[in-house]
C-alpha positions as CSV (number, residue, x, y, z in Angstrom):
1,X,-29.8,-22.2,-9.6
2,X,-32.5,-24.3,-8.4
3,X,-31.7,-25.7,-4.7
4,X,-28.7,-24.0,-2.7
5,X,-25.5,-25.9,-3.2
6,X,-22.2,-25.8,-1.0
7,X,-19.0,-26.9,-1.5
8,X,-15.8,-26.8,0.2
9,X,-15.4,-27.3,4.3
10,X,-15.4,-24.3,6.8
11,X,-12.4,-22.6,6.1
12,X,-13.1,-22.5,2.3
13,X,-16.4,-22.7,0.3
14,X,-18.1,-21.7,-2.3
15,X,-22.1,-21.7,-2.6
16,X,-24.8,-21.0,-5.5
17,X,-28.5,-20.4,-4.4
18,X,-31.5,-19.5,-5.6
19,X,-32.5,-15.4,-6.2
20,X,-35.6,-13.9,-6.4
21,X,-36.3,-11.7,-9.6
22,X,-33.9,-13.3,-11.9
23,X,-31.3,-10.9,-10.8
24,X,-27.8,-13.0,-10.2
25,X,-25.9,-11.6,-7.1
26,X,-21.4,-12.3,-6.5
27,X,-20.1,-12.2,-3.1
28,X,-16.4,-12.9,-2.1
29,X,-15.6,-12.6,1.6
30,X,-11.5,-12.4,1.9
31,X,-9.8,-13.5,4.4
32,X,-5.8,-14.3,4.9
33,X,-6.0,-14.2,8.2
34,X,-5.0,-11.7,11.1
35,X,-1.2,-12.1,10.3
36,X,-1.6,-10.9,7.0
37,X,-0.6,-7.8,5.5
38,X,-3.6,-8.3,3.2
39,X,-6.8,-6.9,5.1
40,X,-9.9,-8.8,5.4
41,X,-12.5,-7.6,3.2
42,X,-16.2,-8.4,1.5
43,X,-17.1,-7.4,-2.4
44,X,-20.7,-7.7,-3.4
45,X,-22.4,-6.6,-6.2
46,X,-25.2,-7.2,-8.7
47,X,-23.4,-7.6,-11.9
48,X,-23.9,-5.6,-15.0
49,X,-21.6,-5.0,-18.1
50,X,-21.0,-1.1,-16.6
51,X,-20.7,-2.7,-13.4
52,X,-18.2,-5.1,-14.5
53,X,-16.2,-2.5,-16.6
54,X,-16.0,-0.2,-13.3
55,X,-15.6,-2.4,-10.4
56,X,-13.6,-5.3,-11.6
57,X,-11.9,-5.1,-14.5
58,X,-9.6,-2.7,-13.3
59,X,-8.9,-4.9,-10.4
60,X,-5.2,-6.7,-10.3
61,X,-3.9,-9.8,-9.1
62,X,-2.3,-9.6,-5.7
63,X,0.4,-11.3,-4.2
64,X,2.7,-11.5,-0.7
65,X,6.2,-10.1,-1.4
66,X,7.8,-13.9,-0.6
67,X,5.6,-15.1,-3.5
68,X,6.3,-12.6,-5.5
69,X,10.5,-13.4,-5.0
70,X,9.8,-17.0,-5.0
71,X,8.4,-16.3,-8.6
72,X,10.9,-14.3,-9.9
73,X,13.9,-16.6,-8.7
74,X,12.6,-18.9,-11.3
75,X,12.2,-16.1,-13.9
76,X,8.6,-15.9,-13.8
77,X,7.1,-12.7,-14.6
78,X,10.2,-10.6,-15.8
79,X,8.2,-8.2,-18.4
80,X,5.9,-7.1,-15.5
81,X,5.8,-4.2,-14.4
82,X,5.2,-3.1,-10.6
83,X,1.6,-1.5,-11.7
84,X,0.5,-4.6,-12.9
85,X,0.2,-5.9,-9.6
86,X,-0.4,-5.9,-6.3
87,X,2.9,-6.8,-4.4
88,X,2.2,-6.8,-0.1
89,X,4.6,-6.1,2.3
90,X,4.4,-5.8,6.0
91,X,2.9,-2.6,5.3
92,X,0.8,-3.0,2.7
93,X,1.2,-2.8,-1.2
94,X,4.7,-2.0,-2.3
95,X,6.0,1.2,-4.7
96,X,1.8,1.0,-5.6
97,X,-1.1,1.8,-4.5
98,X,-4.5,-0.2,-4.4
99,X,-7.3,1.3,-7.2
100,X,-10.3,0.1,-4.4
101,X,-9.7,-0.1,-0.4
102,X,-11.3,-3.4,-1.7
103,X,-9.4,-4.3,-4.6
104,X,-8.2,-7.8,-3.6
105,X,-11.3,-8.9,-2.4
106,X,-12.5,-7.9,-6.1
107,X,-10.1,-9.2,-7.8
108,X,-10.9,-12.8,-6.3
109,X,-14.8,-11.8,-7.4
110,X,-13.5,-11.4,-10.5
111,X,-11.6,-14.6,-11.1
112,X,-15.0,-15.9,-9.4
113,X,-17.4,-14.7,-12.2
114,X,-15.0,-15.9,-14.9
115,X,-14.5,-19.2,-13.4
116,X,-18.9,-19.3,-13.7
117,X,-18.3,-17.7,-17.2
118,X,-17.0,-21.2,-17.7
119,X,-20.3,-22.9,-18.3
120,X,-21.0,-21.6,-21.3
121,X,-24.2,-19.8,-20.4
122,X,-26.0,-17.5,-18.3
123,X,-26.0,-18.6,-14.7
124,X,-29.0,-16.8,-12.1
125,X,-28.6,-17.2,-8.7
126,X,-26.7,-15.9,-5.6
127,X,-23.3,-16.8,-5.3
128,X,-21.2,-16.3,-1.9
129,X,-17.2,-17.9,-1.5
130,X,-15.4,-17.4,1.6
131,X,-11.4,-18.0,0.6
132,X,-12.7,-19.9,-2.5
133,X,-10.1,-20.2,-5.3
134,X,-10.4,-21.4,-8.8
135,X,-10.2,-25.0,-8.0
136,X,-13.5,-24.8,-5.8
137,X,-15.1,-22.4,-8.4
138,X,-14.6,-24.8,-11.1
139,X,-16.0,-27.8,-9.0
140,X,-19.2,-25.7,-8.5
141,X,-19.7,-24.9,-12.1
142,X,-19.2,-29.1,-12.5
143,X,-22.0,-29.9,-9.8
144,X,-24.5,-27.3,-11.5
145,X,-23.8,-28.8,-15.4
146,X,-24.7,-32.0,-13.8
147,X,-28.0,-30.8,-12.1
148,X,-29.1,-28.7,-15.0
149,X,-31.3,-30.0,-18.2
150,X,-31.2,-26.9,-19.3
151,X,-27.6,-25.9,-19.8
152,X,-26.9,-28.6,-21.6
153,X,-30.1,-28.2,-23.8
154,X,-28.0,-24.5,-24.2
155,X,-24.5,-26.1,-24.8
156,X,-25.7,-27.9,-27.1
157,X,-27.5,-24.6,-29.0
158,X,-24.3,-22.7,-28.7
């Protein structure tokens, strides 16, 4: 990442700048607001493969109890099984438990890094979302393909 880019509008962005030492840095700042049963919290890390075996790939997708019925109402998801996600009630996750008192917030790191993983090389810089979803993710891996001669001198190695 060369120059610091921003995308999204104050409620939800995602932003790539520039890091000293070559080092690439993931933050995801959840938030689902003060009426939620999910709490509002902050992942960061430096990434490393042990890192990334550790902290986020145990982490599970999360949802709201209403989504969760809304889902299977239209017989979505009937071979999963309660510890394969994260259902929330009013208080809290339902018949589970969380693996992290942080696990949401990386979780949404996690679908973060392998929305960058979409590239289709190595990306160094610092990258901070605030209530950023795939959508946004994948729009800032589109802006930095277009700003960078050299991915696509690597896509075109690969």
């Amino acid at each position: 990442v060369e120059e610091a880019i921003r995308l999204g509008d104050r409620d939800s962005w995602i932003e790539a700048r520039p890091v000293c030492g070559g080092q690439p840095l993931f933050e995801y700042q959840l938030d689902y607001g003060p009426e939620s049963p999910i709490v509002p919290r902050t992942c960061a890390m430096q990434l490393s493969p042990d890192a990334f075996r550790r902290e986020l790939a145990p982490c599970r997708t999360f949802m709201l109890k209403a989504e969760a019925d809304w889902l299977v109402a239209r017989g979505i998801g009937r071979r999963t099984r309660i510890q394969d996600l994260l259902i929330y009630g009013a208080d809290g996750p339902i018949d589970n438990h969380e693996r992290f008192p942080d696990e949401c917030a990386r979780h949404k790191l996690l679908d973060m890094v392998g929305d960058l993983t979409l590239a289709g090389c190595d990306l160094v810089g610092a990258f901070t979302a605030h209530r950023s979803g795939h959508r946004l993710n994948a729009e800032l891996v589109r802006v930095l393909a277009s700003r960078s001669e050299g991915m696509d001198r690597q896509k075109r190695c690969a």
